[in-house]
N, C-alpha and C positions, 0 to 999 in steps of 0.2 A: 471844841475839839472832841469832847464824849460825842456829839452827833456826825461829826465824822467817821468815829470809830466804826461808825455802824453802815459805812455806807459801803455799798458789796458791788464788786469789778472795780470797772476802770472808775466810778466815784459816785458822788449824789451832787444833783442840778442845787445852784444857789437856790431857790424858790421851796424844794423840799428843806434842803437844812436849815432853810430858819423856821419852817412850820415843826422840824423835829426838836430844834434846837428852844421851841418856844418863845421868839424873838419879842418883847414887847409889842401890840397893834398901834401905839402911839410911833413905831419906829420904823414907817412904811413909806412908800413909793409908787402912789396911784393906788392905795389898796392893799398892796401887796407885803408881806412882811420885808425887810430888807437888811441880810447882814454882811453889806458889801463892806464895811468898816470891817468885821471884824474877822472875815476873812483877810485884807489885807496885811493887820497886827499879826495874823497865824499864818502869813505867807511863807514862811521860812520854816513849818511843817508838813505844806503842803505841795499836792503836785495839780496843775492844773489839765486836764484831756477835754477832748471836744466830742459829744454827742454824737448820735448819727443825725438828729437835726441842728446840730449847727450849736447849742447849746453846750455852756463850759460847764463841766465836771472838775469838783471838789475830791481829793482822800488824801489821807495822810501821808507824808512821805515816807516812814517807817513804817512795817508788819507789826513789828516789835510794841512800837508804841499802842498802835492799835488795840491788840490784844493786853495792853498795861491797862487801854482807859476802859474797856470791856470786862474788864473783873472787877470795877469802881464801881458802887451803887447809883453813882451821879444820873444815868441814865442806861436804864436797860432795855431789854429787846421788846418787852412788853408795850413801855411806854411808847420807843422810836413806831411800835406797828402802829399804834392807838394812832398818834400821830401823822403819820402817813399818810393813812388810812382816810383819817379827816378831809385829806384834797379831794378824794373820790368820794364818798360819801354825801349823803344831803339830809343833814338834822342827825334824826335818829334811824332813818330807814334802813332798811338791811339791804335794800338793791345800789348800785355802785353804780356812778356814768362811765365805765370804764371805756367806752369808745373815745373819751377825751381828755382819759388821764394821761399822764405825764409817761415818757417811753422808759424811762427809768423802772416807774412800777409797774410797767407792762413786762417786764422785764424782771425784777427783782424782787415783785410782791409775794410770791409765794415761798421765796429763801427768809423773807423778814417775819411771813407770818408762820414759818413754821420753825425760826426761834426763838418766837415768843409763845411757841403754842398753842397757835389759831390755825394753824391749817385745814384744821376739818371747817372751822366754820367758813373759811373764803371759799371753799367746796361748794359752801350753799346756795352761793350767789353765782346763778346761772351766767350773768351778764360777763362774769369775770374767768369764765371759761371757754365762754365765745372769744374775747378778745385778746385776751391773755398770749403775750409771745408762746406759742409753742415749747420751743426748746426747754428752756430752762423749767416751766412749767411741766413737763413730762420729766425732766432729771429730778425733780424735786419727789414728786408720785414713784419714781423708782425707788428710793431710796427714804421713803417714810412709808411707815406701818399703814397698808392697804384700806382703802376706805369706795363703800360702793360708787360714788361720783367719781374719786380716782379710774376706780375700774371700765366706770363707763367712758371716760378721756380717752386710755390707753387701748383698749378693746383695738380705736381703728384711726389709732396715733398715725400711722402712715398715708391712710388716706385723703386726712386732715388738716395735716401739718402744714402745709405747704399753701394751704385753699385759702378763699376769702371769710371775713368772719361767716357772712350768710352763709355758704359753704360747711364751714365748721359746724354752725347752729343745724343743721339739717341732719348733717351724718351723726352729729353727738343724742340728736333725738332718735331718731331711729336705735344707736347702741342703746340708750335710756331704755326705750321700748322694750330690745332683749333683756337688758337685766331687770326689767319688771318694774324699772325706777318712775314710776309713772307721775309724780309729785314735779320730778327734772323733765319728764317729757311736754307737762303742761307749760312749763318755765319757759321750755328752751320753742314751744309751738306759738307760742302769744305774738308771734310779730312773721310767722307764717302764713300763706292760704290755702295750710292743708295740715291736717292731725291727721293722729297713728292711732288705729282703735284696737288692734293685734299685732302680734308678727308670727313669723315661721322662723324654723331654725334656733331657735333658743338653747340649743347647747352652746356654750362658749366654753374656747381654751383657759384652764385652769394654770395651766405653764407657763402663758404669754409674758413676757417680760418686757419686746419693744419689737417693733415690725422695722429693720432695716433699709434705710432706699438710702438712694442716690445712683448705683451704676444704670447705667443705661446698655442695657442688651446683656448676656448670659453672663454669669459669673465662674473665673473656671478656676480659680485656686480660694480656699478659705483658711484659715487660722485662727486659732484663739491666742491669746498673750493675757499675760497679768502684768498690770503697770502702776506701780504703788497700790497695790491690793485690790487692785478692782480690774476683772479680766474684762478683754477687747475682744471684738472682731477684727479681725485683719484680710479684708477679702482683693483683690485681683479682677480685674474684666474685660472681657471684650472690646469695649470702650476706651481701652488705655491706661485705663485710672487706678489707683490703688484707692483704698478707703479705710481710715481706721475708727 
């Protein structure tokens, strides 16, 4: 149940919670750890949801509870990352296969590592910036104290977002290039057949906070709102759409 507590949205895949949860290896299935027992005994905590592949999601059926097993030393944020972490990870190396992790952690690895206080270092590992869902991945970097690979993410979050990882990895090296991160540009060029040996332009906006998209053609009304302490855009367009 502590390794529920910890799982963030609509849940954590069986295959993570029992590597967080530390399942016995004697207590597997092909290999694999398996705590389909004992999710069953805790079925009446929990709610089950389905994946975007098809894969069922675990979380507790109470907030409440959640946040009870979350102040218990049983397991903390630290551990559950360490743990996590371990699926992507190979030995001790610091590079991550994250093109074949789990979509969960593509998804929620940067909210787990930045409250156990790893954030900066998932930063380090290029491969998990390339891959990494966008979305949440860029709400995370807003909302944690600025770090230069953050900055080089956000720099040209719109351009990126939406692209293929190769995509990603091209324009993340080129922004590397402006902020002078040259260590990220080597990182992010190794699987390229082309390096950055300058750039032009090297002033960068110090105000930038997120590059908006989504309308398609002119936008003719804007607004700002505050919604539970965190102000919005509210823009209007041409396109029919409203966007908040």
């Amino acid at each position: 149940m502590a390794a529920l507590a910890w799982a963030e949205g609509s849940g954590m895949p069986e295959r993570l919670l029992a590597h967080v949860a530390s399942i016995a290896p004697e207590a597997s299935v092909d290999g694999q750890p398996d705590c389909s027992e004992l999710l069953q005994v805790l079925r009446f905590y929990t709610r089950r949801n389905v994946d975007r592949d098809g894969a069922p999601l675990y979380r507790l059926f109470h907030q409440g509870l959640a946040d009870e097993l979350r102040r218990r030393p049983v397991l903390d944020a630290a551990t559950v990352w360490t743990r996590l972490l371990s699926t992507v990870r190979v030995g001790d190396t610091r590079k991550g296969r994250w093109a074949t992790a789990e979509p969960y952690l593509m998804r929620h690895a940067a909210r787990h590592s930045a409250l156990a206080g790893k954030l900066g270092e998932l930063l380090e590992d290029a491969d998990f910036l390339v891959h990494a869902d966008p979305a949440p991945l860029a709400d995370e970097l807003y909302h944690s104290e600025q770090s230069p690979r953050g900055a080089v993410y956000l720099t040209s979050y719109g351009a990126h977002h939406d692209g293929s990882p190769d995509e990603r990895r091209s324009i993340l090296a080129v922004d590397a290039a402006r902020h002078q991160q040259w260590e990220l540009v080597a990182e992010l060029s190794g699987e390229t057949p082309w390096r950055i040996r300058w750039t032009a332009g090297r002033d960068l906006p110090t105000g930038l906070l997120a590059t908006l998209t989504g309308h398609r053609g002119k936008i003719w009304d804007l607004a700002t709102i505050r919604i539970r302490g965190r102000f919005h855009a509210l823009s209007a367009g041409e396109d029919g759409t409203a966007r908040l």
